[in-house]
C-alpha positions as CSV (number, residue, x, y, z in Angstrom):
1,X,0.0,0.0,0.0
2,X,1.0,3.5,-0.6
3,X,0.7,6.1,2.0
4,X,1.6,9.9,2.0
5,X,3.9,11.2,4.9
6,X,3.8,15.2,5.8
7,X,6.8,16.2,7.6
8,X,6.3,19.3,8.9
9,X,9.6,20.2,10.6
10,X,9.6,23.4,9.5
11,X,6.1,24.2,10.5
12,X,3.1,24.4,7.1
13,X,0.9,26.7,5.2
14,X,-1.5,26.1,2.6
15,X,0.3,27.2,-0.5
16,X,3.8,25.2,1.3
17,X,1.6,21.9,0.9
18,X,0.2,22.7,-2.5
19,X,4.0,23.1,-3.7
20,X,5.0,20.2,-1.9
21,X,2.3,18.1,-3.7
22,X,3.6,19.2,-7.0
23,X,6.8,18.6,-6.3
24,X,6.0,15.2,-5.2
25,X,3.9,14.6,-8.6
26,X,0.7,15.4,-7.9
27,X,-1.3,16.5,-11.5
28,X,0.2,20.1,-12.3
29,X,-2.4,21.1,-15.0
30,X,-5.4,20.2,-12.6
31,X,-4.3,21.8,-9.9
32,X,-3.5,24.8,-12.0
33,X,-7.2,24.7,-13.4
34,X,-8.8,24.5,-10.1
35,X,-6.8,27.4,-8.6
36,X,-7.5,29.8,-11.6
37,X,-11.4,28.9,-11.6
38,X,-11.6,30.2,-7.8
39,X,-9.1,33.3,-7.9
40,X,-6.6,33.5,-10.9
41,X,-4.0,31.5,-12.4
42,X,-1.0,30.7,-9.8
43,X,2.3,31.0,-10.5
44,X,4.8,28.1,-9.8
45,X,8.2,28.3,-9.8
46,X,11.4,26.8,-8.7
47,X,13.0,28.0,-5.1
48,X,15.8,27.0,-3.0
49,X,15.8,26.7,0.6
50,X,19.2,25.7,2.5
51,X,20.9,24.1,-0.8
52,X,17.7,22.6,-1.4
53,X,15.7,22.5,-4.8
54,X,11.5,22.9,-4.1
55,X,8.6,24.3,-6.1
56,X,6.7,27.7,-4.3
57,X,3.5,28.5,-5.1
58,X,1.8,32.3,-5.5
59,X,-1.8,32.4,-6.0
60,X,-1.6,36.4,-7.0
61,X,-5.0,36.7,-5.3
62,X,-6.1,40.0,-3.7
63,X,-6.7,40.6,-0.1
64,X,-10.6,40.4,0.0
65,X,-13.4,40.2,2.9
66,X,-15.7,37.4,2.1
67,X,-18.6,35.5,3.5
68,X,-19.0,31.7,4.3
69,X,-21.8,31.8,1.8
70,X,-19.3,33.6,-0.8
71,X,-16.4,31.1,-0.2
72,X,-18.5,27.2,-0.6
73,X,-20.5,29.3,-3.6
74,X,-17.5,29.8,-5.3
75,X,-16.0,26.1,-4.1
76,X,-19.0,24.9,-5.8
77,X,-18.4,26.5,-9.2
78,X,-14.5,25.4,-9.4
79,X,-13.3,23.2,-12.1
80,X,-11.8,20.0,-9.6
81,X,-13.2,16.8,-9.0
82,X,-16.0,16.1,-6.8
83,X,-14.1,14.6,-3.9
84,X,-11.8,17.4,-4.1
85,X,-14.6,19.6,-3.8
86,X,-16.0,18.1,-1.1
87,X,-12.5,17.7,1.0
88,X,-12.1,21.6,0.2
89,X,-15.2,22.4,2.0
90,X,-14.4,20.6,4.9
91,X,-11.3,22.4,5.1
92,X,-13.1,26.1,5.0
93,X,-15.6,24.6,7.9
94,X,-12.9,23.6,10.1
95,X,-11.4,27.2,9.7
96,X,-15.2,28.7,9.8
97,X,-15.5,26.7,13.2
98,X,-12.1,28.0,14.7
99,X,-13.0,31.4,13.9
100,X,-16.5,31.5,15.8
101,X,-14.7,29.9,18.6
102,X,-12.0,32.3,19.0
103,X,-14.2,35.7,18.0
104,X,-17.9,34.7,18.0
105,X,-20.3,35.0,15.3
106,X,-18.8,37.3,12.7
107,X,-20.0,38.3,8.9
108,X,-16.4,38.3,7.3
109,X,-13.6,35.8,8.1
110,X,-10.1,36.4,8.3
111,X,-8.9,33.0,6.6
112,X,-11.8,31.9,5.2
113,X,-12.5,35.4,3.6
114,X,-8.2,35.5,2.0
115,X,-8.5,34.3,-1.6
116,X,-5.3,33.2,-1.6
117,X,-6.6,30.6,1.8
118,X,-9.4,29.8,-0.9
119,X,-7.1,28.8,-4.0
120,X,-4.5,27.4,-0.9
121,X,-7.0,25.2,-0.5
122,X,-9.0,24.1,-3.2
123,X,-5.1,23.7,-4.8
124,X,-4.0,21.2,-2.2
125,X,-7.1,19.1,-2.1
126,X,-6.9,18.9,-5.7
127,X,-3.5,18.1,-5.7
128,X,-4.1,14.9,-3.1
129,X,-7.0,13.9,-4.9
130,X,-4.7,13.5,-8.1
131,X,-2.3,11.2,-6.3
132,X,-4.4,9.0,-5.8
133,X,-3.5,7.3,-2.2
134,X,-5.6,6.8,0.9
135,X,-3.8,7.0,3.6
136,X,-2.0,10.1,4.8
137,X,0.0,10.5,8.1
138,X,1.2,13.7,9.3
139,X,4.5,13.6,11.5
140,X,4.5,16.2,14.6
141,X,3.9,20.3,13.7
142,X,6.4,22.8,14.1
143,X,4.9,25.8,15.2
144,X,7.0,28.4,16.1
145,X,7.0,30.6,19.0
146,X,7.1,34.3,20.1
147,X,4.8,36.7,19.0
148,X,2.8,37.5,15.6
149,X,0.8,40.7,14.5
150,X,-2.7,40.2,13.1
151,X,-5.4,42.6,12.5
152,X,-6.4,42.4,16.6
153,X,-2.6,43.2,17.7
154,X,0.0,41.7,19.0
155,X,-0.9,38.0,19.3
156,X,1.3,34.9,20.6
157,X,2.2,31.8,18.6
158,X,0.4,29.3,17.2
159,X,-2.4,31.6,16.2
160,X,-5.5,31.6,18.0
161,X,-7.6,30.3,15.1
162,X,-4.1,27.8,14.5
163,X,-4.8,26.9,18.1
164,X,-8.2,25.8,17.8
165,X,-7.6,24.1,15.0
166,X,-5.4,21.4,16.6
167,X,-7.3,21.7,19.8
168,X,-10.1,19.7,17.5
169,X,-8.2,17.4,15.5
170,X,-5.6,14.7,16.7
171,X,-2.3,16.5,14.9
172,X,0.2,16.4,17.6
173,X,2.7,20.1,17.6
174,X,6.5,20.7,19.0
175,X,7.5,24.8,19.5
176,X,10.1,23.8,16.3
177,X,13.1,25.3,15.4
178,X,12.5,28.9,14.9
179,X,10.3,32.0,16.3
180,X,7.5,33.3,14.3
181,X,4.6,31.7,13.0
182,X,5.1,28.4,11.4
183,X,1.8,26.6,10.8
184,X,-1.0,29.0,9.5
185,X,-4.5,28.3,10.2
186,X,-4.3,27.5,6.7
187,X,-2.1,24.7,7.0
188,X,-2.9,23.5,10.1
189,X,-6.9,22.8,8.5
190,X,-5.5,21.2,5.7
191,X,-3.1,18.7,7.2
192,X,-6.2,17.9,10.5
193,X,-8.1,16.6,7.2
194,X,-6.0,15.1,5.4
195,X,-4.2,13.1,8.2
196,X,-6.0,9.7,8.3
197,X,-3.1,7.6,10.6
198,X,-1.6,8.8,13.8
199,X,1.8,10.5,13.1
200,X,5.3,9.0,14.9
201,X,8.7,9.4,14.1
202,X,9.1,6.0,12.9
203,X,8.9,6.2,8.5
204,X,6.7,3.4,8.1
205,X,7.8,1.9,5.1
206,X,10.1,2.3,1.7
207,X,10.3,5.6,0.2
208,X,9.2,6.1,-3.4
209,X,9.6,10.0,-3.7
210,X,9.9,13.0,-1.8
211,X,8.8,16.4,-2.6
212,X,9.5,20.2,-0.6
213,X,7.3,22.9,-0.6
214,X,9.1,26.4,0.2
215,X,7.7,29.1,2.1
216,X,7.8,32.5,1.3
217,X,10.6,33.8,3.5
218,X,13.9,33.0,4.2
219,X,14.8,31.7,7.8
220,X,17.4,30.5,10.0
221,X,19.7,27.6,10.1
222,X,16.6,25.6,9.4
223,X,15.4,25.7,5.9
224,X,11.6,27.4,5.6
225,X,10.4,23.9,3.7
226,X,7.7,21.8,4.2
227,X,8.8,17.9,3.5
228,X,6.2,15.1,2.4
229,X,7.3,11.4,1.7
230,X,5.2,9.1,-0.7
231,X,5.5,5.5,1.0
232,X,5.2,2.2,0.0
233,X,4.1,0.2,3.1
234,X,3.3,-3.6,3.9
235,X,0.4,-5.8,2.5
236,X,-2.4,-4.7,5.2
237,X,-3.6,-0.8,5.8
238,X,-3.8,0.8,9.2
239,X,-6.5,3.1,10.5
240,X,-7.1,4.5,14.1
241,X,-10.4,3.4,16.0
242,X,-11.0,4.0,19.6
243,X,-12.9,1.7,22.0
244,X,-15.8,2.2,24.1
245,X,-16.7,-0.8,26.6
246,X,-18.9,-0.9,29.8
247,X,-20.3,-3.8,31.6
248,X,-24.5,-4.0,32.7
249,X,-26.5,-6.1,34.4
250,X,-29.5,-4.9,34.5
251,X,-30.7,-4.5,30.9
252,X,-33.2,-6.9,28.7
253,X,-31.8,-8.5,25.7
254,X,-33.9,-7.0,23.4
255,X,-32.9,-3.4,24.9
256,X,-29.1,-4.8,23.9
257,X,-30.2,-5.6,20.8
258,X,-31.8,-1.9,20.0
259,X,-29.0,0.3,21.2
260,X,-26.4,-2.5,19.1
261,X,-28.6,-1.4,16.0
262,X,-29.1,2.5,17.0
263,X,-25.0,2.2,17.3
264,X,-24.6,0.6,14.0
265,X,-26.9,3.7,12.6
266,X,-24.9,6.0,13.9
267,X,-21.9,5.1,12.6
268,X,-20.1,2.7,14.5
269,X,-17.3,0.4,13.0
270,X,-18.8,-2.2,14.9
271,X,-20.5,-3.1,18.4
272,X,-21.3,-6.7,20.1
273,X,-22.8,-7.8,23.8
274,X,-20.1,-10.4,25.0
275,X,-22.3,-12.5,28.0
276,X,-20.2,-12.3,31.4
277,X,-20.1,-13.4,35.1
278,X,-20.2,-10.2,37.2
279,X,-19.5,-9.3,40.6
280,X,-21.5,-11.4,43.4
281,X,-22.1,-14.4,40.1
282,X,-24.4,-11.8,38.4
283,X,-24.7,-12.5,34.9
284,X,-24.4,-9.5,32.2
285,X,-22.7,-8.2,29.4
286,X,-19.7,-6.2,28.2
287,X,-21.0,-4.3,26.0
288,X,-18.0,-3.1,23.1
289,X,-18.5,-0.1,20.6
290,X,-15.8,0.2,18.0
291,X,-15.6,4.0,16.7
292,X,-13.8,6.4,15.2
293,X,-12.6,8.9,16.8
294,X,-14.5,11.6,16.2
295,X,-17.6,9.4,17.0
296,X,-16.4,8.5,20.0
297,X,-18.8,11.4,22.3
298,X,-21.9,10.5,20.3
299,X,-21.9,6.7,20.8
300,X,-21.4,6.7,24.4
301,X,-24.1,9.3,24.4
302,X,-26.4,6.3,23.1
303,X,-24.6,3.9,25.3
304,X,-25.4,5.9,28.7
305,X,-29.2,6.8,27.3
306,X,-30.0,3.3,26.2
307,X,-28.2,1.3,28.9
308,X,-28.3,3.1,32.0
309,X,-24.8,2.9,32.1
310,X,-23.2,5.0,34.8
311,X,-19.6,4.9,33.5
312,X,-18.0,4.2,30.1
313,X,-14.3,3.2,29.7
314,X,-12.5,5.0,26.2
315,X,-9.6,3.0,25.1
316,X,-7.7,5.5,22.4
317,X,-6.0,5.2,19.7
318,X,-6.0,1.5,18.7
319,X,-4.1,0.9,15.6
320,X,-6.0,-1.6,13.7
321,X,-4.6,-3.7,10.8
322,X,-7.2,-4.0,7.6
323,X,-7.3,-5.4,4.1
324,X,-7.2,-3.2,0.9
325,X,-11.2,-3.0,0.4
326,X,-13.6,-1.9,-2.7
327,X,-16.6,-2.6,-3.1
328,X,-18.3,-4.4,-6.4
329,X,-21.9,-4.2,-7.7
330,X,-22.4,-7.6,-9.8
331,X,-25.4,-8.7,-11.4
332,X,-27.6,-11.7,-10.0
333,X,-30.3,-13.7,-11.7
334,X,-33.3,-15.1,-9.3
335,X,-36.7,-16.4,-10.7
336,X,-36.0,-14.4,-14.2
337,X,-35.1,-11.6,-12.6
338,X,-31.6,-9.7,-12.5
339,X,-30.4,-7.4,-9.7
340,X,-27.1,-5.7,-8.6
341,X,-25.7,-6.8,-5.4
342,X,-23.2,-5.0,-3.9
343,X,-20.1,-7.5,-2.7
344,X,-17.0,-6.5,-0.5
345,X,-13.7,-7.1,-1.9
346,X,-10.8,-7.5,0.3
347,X,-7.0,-7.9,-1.0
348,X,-3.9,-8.2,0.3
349,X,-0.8,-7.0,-1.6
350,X,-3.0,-6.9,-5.0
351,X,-4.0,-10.8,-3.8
352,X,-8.1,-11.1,-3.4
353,X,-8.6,-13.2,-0.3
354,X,-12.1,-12.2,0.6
355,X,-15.4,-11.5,-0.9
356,X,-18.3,-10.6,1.1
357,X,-21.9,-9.9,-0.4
358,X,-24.0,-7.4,1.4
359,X,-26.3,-9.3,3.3
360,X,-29.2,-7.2,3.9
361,X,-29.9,-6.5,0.0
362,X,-28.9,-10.3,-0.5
363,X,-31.9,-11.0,2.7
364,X,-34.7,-8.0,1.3
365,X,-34.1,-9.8,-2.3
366,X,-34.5,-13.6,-0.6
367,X,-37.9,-12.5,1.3
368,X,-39.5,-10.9,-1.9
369,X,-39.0,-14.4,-4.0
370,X,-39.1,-17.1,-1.3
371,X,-35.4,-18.4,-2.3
372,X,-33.5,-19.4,0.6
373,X,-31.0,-16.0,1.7
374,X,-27.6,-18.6,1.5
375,X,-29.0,-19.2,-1.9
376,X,-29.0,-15.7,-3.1
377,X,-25.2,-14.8,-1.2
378,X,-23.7,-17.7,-3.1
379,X,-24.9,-16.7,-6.3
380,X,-23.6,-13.4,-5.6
381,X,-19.8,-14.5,-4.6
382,X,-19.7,-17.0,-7.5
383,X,-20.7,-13.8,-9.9
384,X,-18.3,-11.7,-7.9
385,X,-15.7,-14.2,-8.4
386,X,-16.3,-14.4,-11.9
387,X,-15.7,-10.4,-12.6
388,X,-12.7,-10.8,-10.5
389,X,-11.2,-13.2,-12.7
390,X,-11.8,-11.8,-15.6
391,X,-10.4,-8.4,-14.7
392,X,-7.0,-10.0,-14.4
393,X,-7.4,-10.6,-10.1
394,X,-6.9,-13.6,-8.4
395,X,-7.4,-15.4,-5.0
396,X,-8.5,-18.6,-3.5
């Protein structure tokens, strides 16, 4: 598998990991076309920072006050990809959040108001789209120190809005090796969505490429670059799930059963009632939520309100192994009648080695004809099997 690894050692900003995207490979003329349909045409250009070659990227746009509503309408109209799109606008709502929650409700925002934040943006996410991985791990933030000046003053370092940024993601930060402001709000929003696995200082595989993106000033001993990796990792994927377990005695199996399903709807990865012996021979249940992150408040919300449960334990930041996985829609005939069926396709190191039909379309599609639901999941791995071949995979 191929990963993406941000090295921030020098601290980031948005147009720093556009560059460094380029540099890396990422698709030059899209990136170019999406910037230039939100603000104007950049301009991108070789630089050298401590002996070292990197691209640096200038979005000429004009200092300009705009609204939330101005920024997504013009996000919407931009010539990039969908998912690119989308990632964008996440980006602008994590900087619209940290704003409110550093100066309240206002009408014009600082970063998400800058054009050049807006083609920063819409660059980078483009850029990451084009590269086409799906994992991205950011090492540990530099992010300066001392004092900046911003349109309220003097202000310390990292930025408030940079502050509550990181204050809402996982993206661990060291002071670095200089003074000033290192990571932008900017940056900082950009790298909290892209990062998808927790960040050490262990590379976590074999490196394919490196790419630098230079800032716009000149610094210290320390070269003003940001540094990203593309990696080339073992067979099986990591992601980051937390845990959420608490143990009841006192609750009907068919209330176990409801908040297992109300999880699942809210977006658990997965949740199960283990039967236990409790204190004084009591029997009861651990009952095990597996989240993401993010997720983690809600579903213990629905654990305490269906179960009663006084007192949930969090276990963080599990590292979980997983397969490559896509998901196929193949064609199954039943009584004269053909349906898709969607089917889970799990590899390992290009390798299929598991195939998985959906099982509530395959059970919805057994009780409308009467044939039996094993019947209607074997047809659909056999047909699944059957594209697979022919597209050149292999398993079994």
């Amino acid at each position: 598998m191929r990963i993406l690894l941000f090295d921030p050692f020098h601290g980031a900003s948005g147009d720093m990991i556009t560059a460094a995207l380029l540099h890396l490979g990422a698709d030059r003329p899209a990136v170019i076309r999406a910037m230039a349909s939100v603000v104007k045409e950049p301009l991108i250009e070789e630089a050298e920072r401590g002996g070292i070659r990197a691209l640096r990227v200038r979005t000429r746009a004009e200092a300009k006050a705009r609204t939330l509503e101005e920024v997504t309408g013009r996000l919407r109209q931009a010539d990039a990809p969908a998912p690119a799109l989308a990632m964008a606008e996440r980006v602008i709502l994590r900087l619209h959040r940290a704003e409110e929650e550093v100066h309240g409700p206002v009408v014009h925002f600082h970063e998400v108001g800058a054009d050049d934040a807006i083609a920063d943006i819409v660059g980078a996410c483009t850029a990451l789209h084009s590269l086409g991985v799906r994992q991205v791990e950011v090492l540990p933030v530099a992010l300066g120190g001392g004092f900046i000046r911003g349109p309220h003053g003097t202000l310390p370092v990292p930025a408030p809005a940079t502050a509550a940024i990181l204050a809402a993601s996982d993206l661990p930060g060291h002071p670095g090796p200089d003074e000033g402001e290192l990571l932008t709000p900017t940056g900082a929003a950009l790298l909290a969505e892209f990062a998808t696995l927790p960040g050490s200082r262990q590379l976590p595989g074999r490196i394919l490429a490196v790419g630098y993106g230079a800032g716009s000033r000149e610094t210290g001993s320390v070269p003003n670059l940001l540094r990203v990796f593309l990696m080339e990792t073992g067979d099986l994927q990591q992601d980051r799930v937390e845990i959420l377990e608490t143990n009841v005695d006192d609750v009907t199996p068919e209330v176990i059963a409801y908040t297992i399903s109300r999880l699942m709807a809210a977006g658990a990865r997965d949740a199960s009632a283990i039967p236990s012996v409790m204190k004084k021979g009591r029997s009861g249940h651990l009952v095990r939520v597996i989240s993401e992150p993010a997720l983690t408040g809600p579903l213990a919300t629905i654990l305490a309100e269906e179960l009663g449960t006084l007192g949930i334990r969090v276990i963080p930041s599990v590292h979980r192994l997983i397969l490559e996985r896509r998901v196929i829609r193949v064609p199954v005939a039943i009584g004269g009648e053909t349906r898709e069926v969607e089917v889970k396709v799990g590899t390992i190191g290009g390798k299929v080695s598991s195939v998985k039909p959906e099982f509530e379309q395959a059970r919805a599609w057994a009780e409308e004809t009467g044939v039996p639901v094993r019947e209607v999941l074997r047809r659909a791995e056999e047909e699944a099997w059957r594209i697979i071949f022919r597209e050149g995979g292999n398993g079994r």
